[in-house]
C-alpha positions as CSV (number, residue, x, y, z in Angstrom):
1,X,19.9,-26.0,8.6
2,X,17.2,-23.3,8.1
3,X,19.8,-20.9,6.4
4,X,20.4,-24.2,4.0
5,X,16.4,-24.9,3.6
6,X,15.9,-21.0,2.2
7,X,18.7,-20.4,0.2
8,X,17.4,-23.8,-1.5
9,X,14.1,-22.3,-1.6
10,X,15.4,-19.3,-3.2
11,X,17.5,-20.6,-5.7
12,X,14.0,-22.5,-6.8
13,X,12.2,-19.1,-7.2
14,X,15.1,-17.4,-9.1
15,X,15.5,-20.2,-11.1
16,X,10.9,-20.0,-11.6
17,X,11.6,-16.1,-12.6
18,X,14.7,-16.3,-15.1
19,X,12.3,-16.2,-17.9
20,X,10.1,-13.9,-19.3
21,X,7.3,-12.0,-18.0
22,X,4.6,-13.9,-19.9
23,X,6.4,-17.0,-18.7
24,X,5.8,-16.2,-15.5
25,X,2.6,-14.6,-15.5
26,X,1.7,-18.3,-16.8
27,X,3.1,-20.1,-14.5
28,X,1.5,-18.1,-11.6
29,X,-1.7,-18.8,-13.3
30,X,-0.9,-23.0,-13.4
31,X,1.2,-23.2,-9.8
32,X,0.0,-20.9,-7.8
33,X,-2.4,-22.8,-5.8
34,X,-1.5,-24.3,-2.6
35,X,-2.6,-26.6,-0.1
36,X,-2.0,-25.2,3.5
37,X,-0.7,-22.1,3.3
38,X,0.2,-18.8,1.0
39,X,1.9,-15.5,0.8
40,X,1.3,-13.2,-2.3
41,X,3.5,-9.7,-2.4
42,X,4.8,-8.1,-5.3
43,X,8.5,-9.9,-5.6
44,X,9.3,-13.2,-5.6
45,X,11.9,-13.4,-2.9
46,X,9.4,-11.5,-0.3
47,X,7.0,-13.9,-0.9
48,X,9.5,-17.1,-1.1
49,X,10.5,-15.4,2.2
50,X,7.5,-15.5,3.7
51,X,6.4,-18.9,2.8
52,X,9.8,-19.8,4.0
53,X,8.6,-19.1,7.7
54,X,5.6,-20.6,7.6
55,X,7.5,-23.8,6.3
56,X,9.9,-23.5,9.8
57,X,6.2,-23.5,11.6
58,X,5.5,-19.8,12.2
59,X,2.4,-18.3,11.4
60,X,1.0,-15.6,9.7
61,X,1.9,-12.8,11.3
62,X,5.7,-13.6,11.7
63,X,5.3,-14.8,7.5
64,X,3.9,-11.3,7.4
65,X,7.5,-9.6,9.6
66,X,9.4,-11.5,7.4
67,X,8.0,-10.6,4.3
68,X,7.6,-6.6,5.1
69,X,11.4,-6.7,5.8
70,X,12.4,-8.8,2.4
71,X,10.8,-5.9,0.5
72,X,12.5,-3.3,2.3
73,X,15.8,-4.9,0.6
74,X,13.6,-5.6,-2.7
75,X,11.5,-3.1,-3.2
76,X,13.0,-0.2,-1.7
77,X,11.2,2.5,-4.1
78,X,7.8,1.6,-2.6
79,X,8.4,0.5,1.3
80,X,10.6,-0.2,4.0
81,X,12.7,1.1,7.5
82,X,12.0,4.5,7.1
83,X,8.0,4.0,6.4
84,X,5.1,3.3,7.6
85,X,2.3,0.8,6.7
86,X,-1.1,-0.5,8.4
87,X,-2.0,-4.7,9.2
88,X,-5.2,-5.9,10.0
89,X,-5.0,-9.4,11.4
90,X,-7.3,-12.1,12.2
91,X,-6.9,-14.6,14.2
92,X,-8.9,-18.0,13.4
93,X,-9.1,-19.5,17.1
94,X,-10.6,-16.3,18.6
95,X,-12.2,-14.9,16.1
96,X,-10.9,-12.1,16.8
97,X,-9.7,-9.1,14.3
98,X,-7.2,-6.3,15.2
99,X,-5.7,-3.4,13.3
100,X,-2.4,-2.4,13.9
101,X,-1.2,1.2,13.0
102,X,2.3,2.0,12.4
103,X,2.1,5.0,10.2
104,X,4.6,7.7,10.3
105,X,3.8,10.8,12.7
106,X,4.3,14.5,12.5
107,X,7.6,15.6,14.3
108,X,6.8,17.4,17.1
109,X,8.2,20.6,15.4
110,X,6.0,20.7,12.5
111,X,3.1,23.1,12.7
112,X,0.7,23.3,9.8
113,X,2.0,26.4,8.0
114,X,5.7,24.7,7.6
115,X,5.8,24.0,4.1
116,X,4.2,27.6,2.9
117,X,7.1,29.0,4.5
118,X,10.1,26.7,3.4
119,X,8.7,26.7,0.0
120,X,8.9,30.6,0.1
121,X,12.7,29.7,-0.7
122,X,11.8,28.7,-4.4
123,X,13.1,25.5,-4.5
124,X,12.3,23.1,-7.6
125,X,9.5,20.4,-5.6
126,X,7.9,21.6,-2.1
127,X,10.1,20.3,0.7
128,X,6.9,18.3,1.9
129,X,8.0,16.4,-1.2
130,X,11.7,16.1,-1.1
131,X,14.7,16.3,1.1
132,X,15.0,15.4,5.0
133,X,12.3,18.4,5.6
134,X,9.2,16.0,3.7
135,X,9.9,12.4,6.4
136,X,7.7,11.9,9.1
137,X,8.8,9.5,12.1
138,X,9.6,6.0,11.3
139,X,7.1,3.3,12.2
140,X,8.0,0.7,10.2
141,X,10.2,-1.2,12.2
142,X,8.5,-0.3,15.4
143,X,5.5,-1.9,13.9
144,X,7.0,-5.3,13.0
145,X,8.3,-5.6,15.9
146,X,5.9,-5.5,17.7
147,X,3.5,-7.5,15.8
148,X,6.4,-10.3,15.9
149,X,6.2,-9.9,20.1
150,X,2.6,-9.8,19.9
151,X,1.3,-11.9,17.9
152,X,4.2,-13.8,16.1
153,X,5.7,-17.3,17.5
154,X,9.5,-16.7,16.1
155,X,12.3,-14.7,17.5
156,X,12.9,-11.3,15.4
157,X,15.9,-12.4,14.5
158,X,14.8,-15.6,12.3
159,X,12.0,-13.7,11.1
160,X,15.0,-11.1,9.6
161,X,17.0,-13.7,8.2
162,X,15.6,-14.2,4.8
163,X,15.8,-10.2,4.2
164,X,20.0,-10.7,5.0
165,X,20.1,-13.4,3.1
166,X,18.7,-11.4,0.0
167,X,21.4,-8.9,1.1
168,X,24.1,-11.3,1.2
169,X,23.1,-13.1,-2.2
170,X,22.2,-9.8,-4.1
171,X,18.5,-9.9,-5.9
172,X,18.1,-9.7,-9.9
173,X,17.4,-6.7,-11.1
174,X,13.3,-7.2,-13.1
175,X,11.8,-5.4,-15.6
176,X,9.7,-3.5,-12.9
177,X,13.4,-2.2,-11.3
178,X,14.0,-1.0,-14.6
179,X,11.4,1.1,-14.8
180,X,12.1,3.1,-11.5
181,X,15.7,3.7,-12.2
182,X,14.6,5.4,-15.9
183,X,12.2,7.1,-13.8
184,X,13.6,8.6,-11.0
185,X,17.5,9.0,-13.4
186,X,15.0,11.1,-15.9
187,X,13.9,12.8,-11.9
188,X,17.4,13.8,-11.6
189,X,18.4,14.9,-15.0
190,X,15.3,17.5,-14.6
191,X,17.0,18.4,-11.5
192,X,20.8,18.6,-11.5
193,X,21.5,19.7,-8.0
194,X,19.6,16.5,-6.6
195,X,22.4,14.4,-8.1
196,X,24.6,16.1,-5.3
197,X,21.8,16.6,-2.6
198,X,20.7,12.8,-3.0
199,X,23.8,11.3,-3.6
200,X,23.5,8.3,-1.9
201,X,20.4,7.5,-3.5
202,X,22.3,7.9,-7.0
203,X,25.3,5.7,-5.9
204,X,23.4,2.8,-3.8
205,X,20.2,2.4,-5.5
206,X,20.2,3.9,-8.7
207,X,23.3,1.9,-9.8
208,X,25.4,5.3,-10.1
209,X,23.6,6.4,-12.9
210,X,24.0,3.8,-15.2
211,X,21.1,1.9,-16.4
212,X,20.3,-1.3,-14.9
213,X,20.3,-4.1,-17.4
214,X,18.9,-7.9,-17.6
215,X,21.3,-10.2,-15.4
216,X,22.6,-7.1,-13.2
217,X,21.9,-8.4,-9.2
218,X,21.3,-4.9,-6.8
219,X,23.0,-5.7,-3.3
220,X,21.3,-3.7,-0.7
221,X,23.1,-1.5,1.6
222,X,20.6,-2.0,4.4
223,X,22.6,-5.2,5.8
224,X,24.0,-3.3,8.9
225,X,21.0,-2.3,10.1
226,X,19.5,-5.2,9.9
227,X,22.0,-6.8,11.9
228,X,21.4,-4.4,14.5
229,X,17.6,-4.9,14.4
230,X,18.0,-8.8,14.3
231,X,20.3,-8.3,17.3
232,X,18.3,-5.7,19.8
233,X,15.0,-5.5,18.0
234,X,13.4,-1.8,17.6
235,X,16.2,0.0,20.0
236,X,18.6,-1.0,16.9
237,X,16.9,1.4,15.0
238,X,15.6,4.1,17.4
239,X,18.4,4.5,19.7
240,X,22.2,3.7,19.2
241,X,24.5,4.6,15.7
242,X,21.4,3.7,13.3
243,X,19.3,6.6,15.0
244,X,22.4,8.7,15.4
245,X,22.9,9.0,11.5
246,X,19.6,9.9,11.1
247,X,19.7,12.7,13.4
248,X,22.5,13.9,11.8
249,X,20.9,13.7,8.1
250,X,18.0,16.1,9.6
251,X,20.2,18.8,10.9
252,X,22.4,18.8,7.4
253,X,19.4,18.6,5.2
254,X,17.0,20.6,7.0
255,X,14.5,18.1,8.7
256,X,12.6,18.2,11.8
257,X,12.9,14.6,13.5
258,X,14.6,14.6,16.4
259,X,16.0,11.8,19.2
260,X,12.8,12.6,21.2
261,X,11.0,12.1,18.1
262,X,12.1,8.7,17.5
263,X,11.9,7.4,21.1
264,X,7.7,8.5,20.6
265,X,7.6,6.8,17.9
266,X,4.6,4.0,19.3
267,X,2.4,1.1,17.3
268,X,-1.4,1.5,18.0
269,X,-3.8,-1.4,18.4
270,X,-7.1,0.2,17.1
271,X,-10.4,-1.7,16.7
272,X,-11.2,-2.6,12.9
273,X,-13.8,-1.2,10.8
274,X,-16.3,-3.9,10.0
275,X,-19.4,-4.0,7.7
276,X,-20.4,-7.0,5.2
277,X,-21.2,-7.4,1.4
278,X,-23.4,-10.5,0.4
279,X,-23.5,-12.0,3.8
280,X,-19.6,-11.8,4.0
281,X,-18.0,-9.7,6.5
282,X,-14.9,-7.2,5.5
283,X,-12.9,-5.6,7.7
284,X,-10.3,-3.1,7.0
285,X,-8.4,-0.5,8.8
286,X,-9.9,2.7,10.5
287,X,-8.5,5.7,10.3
288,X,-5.8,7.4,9.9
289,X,-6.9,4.9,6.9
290,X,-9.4,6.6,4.6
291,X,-9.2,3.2,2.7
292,X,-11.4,1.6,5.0
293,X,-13.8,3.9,5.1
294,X,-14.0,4.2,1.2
295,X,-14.3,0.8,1.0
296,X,-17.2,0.3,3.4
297,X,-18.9,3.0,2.1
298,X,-18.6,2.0,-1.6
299,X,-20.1,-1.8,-0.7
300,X,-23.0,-0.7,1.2
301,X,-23.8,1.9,-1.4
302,X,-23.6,-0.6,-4.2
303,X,-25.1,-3.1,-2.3
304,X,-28.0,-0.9,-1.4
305,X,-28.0,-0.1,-5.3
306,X,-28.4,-3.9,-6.2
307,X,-31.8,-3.8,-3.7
308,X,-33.3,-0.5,-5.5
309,X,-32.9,-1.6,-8.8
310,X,-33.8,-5.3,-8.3
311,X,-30.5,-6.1,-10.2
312,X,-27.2,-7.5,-9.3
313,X,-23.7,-6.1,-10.1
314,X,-22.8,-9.7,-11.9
315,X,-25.8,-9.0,-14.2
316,X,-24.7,-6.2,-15.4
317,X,-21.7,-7.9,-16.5
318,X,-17.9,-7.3,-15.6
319,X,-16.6,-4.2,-16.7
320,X,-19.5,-3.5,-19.0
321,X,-20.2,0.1,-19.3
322,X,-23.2,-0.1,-17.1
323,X,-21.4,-1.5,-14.7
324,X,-17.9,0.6,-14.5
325,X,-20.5,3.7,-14.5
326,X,-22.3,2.8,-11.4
327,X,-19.0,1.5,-9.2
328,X,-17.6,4.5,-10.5
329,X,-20.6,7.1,-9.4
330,X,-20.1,5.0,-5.9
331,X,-16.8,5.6,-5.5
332,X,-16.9,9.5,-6.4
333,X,-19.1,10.2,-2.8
334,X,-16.6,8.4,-0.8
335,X,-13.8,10.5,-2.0
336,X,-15.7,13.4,-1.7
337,X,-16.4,12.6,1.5
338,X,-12.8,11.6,2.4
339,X,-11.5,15.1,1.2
340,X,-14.4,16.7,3.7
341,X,-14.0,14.9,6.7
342,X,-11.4,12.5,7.3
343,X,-8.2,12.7,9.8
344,X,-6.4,11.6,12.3
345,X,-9.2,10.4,14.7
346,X,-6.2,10.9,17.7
347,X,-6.9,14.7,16.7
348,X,-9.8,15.0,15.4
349,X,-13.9,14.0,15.3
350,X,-14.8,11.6,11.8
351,X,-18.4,10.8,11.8
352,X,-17.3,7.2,10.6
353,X,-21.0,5.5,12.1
354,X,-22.5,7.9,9.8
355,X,-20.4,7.7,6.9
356,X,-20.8,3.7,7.0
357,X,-24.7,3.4,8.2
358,X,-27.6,2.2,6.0
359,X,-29.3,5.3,5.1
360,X,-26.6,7.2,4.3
361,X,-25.5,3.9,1.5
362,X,-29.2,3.9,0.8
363,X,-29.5,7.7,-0.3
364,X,-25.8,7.6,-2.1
365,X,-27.6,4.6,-3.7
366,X,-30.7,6.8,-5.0
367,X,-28.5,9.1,-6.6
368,X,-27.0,6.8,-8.9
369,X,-28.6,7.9,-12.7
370,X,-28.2,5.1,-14.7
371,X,-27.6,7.3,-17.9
372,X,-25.6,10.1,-16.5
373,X,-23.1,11.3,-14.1
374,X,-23.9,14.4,-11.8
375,X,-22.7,17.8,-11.4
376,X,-19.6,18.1,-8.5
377,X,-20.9,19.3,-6.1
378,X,-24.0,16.8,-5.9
379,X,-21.2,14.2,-4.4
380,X,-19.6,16.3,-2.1
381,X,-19.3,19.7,-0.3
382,X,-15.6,20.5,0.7
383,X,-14.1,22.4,-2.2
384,X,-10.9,24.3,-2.6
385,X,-9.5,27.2,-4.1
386,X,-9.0,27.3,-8.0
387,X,0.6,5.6,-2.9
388,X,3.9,6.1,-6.7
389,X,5.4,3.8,-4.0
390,X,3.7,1.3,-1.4
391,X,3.6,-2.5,-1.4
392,X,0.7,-4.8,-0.3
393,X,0.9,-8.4,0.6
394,X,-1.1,-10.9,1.6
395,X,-1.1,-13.9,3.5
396,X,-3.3,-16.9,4.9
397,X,-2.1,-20.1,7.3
398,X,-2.5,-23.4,7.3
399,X,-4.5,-22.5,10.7
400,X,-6.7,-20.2,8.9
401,X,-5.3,-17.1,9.9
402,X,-4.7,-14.4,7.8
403,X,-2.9,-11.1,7.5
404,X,-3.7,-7.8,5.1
405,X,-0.8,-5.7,5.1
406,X,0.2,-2.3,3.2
407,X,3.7,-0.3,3.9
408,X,4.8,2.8,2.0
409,X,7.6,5.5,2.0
410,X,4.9,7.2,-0.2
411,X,6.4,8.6,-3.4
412,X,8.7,6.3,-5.1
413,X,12.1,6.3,-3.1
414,X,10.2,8.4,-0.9
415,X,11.9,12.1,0.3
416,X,15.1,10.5,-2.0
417,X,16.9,11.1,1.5
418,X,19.2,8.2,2.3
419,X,20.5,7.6,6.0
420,X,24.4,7.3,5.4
421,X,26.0,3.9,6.5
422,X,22.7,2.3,6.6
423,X,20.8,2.6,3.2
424,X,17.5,3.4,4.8
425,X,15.3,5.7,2.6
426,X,13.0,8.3,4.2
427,X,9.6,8.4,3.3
428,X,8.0,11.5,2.4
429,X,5.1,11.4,4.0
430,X,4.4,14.7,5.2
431,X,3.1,15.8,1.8
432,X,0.1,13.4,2.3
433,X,-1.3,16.1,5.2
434,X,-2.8,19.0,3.6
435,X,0.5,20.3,3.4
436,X,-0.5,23.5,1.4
437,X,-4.2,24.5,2.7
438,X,-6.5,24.5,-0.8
439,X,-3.7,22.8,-2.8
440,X,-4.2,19.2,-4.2
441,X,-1.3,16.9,-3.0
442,X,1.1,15.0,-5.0
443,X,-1.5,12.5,-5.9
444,X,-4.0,15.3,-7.2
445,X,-6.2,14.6,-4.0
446,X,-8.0,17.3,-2.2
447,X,-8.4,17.5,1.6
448,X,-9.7,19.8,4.5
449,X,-8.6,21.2,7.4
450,X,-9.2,17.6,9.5
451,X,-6.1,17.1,7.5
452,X,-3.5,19.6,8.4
453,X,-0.3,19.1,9.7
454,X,0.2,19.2,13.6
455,X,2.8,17.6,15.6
456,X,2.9,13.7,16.3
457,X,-0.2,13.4,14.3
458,X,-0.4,11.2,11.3
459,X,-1.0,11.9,7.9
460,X,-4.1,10.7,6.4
461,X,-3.8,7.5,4.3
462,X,-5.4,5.5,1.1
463,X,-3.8,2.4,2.1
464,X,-6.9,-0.6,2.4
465,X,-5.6,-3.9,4.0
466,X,-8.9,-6.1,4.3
467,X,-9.9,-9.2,5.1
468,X,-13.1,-11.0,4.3
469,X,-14.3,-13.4,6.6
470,X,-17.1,-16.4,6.0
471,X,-18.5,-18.7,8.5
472,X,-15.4,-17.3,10.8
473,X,-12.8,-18.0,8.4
474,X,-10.6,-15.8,6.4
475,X,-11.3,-16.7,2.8
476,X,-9.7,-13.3,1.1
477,X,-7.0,-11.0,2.4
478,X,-6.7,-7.9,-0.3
479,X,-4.9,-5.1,-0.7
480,X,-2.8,-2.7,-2.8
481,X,-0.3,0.0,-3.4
482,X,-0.3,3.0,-6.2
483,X,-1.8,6.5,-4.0
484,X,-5.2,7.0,-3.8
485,X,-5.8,4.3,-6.4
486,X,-5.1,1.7,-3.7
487,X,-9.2,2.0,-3.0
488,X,-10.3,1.5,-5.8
489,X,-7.8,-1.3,-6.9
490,X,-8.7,-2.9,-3.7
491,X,-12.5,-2.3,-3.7
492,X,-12.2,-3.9,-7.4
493,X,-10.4,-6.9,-6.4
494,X,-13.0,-7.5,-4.0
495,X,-15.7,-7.0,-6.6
496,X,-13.5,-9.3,-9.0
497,X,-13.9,-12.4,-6.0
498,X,-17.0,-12.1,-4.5
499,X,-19.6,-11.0,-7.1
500,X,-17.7,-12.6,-10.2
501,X,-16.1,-15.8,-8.7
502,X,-12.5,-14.9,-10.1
503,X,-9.6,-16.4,-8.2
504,X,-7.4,-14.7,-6.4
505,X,-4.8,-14.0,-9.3
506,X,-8.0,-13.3,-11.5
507,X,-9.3,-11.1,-9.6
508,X,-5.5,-8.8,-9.3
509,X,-5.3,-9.4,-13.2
510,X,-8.1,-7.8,-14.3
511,X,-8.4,-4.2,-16.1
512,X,-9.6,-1.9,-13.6
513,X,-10.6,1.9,-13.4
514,X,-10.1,4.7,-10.9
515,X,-12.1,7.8,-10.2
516,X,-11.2,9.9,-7.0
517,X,-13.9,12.9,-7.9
518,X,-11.4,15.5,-7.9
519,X,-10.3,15.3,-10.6
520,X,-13.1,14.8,-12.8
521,X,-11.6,12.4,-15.2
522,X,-12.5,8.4,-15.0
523,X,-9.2,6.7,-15.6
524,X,-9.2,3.0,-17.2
525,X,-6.7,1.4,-18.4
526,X,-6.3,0.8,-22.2
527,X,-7.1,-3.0,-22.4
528,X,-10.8,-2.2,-21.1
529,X,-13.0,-2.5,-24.4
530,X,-13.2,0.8,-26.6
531,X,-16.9,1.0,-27.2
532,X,-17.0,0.3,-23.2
533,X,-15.3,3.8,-23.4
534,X,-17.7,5.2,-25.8
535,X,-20.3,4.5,-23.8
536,X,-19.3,5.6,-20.5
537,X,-18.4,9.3,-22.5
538,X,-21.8,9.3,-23.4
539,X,-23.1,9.1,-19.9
540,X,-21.3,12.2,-19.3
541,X,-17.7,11.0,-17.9
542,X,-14.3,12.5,-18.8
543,X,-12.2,9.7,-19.6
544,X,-8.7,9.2,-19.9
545,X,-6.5,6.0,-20.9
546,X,-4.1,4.4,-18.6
547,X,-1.4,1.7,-19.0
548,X,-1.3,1.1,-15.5
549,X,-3.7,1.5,-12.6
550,X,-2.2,0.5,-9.2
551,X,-0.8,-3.0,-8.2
552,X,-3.0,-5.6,-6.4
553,X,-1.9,-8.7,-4.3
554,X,-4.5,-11.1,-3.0
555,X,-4.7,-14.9,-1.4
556,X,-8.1,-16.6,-0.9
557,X,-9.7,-19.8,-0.6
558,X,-10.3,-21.8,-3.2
559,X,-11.8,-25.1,-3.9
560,X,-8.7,-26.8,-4.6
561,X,-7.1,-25.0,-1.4
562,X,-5.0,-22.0,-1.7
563,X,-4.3,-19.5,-3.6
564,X,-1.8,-16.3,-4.5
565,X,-2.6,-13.2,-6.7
566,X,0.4,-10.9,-7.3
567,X,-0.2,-8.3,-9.7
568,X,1.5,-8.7,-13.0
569,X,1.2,-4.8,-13.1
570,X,4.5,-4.9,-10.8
571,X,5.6,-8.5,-11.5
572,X,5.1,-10.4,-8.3
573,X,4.6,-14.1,-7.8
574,X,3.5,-15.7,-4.8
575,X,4.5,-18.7,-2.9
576,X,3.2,-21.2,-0.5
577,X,3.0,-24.8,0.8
């Protein structure tokens, strides 16, 4: 019977996305509102998935399981087995809020000099990029399951069920698809040997070279292990053949994870970071999140701002010039500050009381010129020498619980090394430690020594799941995926709902902008008003257009219930009841 009740369900949303992408983005904005509860990720079927457990009477956390594992078979470029990701969850009845952290760890052979060595051997992209050599350990699936023991109501395996169902059915092949497979095919034509090192990846998810076209369904090749999770829960994929394979992979291809290295591979339950914003409270994850701390810091600066200046942000108008210049000077202290101090709190000291306390937001606050940027090094000291992938979704219950949650692999298809008989891509997560000391990362971000590489530590993270909570009630969960532009898409989204009243979808919708201070160039994306632009050059900012800035997904309370906001930016649509 519940196999019958979701295939139904997903026939309905396949049938909702055979139009066009205008078509849809419509109907998102008419239908997306819903009466008791809502899931919004950044594909259909993970979100029909979700709301399909919360229809068979689970609640958000196993709608949240089920929806992380219907993207691994979905969205494989951006998340899934062989990630990580962060979930903050709050629970309505207690009151209570807890983050849990399943990022991927340091093998316990990795020291912080590694990839200087390795990359002494001249290869075309630093083996913290590419190849076995760039995955850290696993967490994903350690992680769900044990936020399904936890927290969840619904054995593992029913929670599994609609990700082997999209196995069993295939998934249509979108526009966003598309645009990976040109992506990473144009990767490998750069490249030739990577069409024989990552040959898997070629054959099972880059349709063998040829270009995907509208109507073509992609059948993932993660169905056994899948099984084998629905069947014996984490040990199905840390222990046994699945974990075998993987082994194997490492030793042929030159990694470092190892059987131990699997077996270590533990969730942790760490407090939240809380603060508030216009008598709201957020809360968001701590680190090895510097998301969280990003966000925080942003809010109580610009909320400190609004005080000094006897103004509000909604005065100054959404995305006026005015007001994209003073988020933007804002934002450029916390990630100068994230590139100075943030780490792994397991290995190292953050001053995160500090960072988020009044009078350091009130003096960030006093620095803001209303006419002109500053020079570097007035936002931050730490310099150095001369999240393409990720998913977010969201969800909210009918009993008012609600879950933030954002997975990666990191780059898009991650290290491009595929375990063999499984189909599970490894992330390449070790180039987000400060791989190279003094050397941006992939992303262009700088960071400090509290970042380096040491064994089982994790790598340091822009992911921003967070919740806002009013009168003990979740009324927005936010996050979003895209590198370090996952702050400031999610700090913007926020913006977007609780100073300007846009809805949930509104709020993801919206042109947005991205500074990270280093380096010095304020990106906004091309629909954003050209005197706007003008204006902000004239203040003194570098800017540069962009078609795409990071990929939102949102649910929150509205007055008619409800309601999902999946980024058009990646083509999602929510779902609900």
């Amino acid at each position: 019977m519940q196999t019958r009740m979701l295939t139904a369900f997903l026939i309905s949303a396949t049938i909702a996305v055979s139009a066009d992408t205008r078509a849809q983005e419509n109907a998102v904005s008419r239908n997306s509102e819903f009466q008791s509860s809502v899931v919004a990720a950044d594909h259909w079927a993970a979100s029909a998935a979700g709301a399909s457990i919360l229809k068979q009477g689970g609640n958000a956390v196993d709608a949240a399981v089920a929806t992380s594992f219907a993207l691994s078979v979905v969205r494989p470029a951006s998340c899934g087995l062989g990630g990580g990701g962060f979930m903050v969850i709050w629970d309505a009845e207690s009151r209570k809020a807890v983050a849990l952290d399943y990022r991927e760890r340091a093998p316990a052979a990795a020291d912080r000099s590694m990839y200087v060595k390795l990359d002494q051997q001249g290869a075309a992209e630093s083996a913290s990029v590419r190849g076995a050599s760039a995955a850290g350990i696993p967490g994903n699936v350690a992680g769900l399951c044990h936020a399904a023991t936890k927290w969840g109501t619904l054995p593992i395996k029913t929670l599994i069920e609609p990700a082997l169902q999209l196995c069993r059915d295939g998934v249509p092949v979108d526009e966003h698809d598309m645009e990976v497979q040109a992506s990473v095919l144009e990767k490998l034509h750069e490249n030739p040997d990577y069409k024989i090192r990552f040959e898997l990846l070629l054959k099972q998810y880059l349709n063998d070279g040829t270009p995907w076209k509208k109507g073509d369904r992609f059948f993932s090749p993660q169905r056994p292990v899948l099984e084998l999770i629905a069947e014996h829960g984490a040990s199905g994929f840390y222990a046994g053949p699945v974990a075998e394979s993987l082994i194997r992979l490492m030793q042929q291809d030159g990694g470092f994870i190892t059987a131990q290295d699997l077996k270590s591979q533990i969730p942790a339950e760490r407090a939240v970071l809380q603060g508030s914003f216009h008598q709201d409270t957020v809360i968001t994850m701590p680190p090895p999140s510097s998301g969280g701390i990003a966000l925080l810091q942003t809010l109580g600066a610009l909320e400190h701002w609004e005080q000094q200046n006897g103004r509000t942000l909604r005065q100054l108008g959404h995305n006026s010039a005015d007001y994209v210049h003073t988020v933007t000077e804002a934002m450029k202290h916390a990630f100068a500050d994230r590139a100075e101090y943030l780490g792994d709190t397991d290995f190292v000291s953050v001053p995160v009381d500090r960072l988020l306390s009044d009078p350091y937001a009130d003096s960030i606050a006093r620095k803001i010129q209303p006419e002109s940027t500053l020079p570097a090094e007035a936002y931050g000291r730490f310099f150095a020498a001369s999240d393409g992938g990720t998913s977010h979704f969201s969800v909210i219950d009918a009993a008012g619980n609600a879950v933030a949650c954002t997975e990666t692999i990191n780059l898009t298809f991650g290290s491009f090394a595929v375990v063999p008989g499984y189909g599970i891509i490894l992330n390449n997560q070790m180039d987000d430690f400060s791989a190279k000391p003094g050397e941006p990362n992939a992303f262009g971000l700088m960071q400090s020594a509290a970042n380096a590489v040491e064994p089982g530590k994790k790598p340091l993270s822009s992911m921003t799941p967070t919740i806002i909570i009013r009168d003990g009630k979740a009324v927005y969960a936010c996050g979003a995926s895209g590198g370090p532009r996952i702050i400031s898409a999610t700090l913007q989204s926020l913006l977007n709902f609780e100073v300007f009243g846009m809805s949930p979808q509104q709020a993801v919708s919206a042109s947005r902008f991205h500074h990270q201070w280093f380096p010095n160039e304020l990106l906004i994306e091309r629909s954003v008003d050209q005197n706007t632009v003008q204006t902000l050059q004239s203040k003194g900012h570098t800017v540069r257009g962009s078609s795409s800035l990071a990929a939102a997904q949102a649910a929150g309370k509205t007055a008619g219930g409800l309601m999902g906001g999946s980024d058009p930016r990646k083509h999602g649509i929510p779902a609900g009841n």
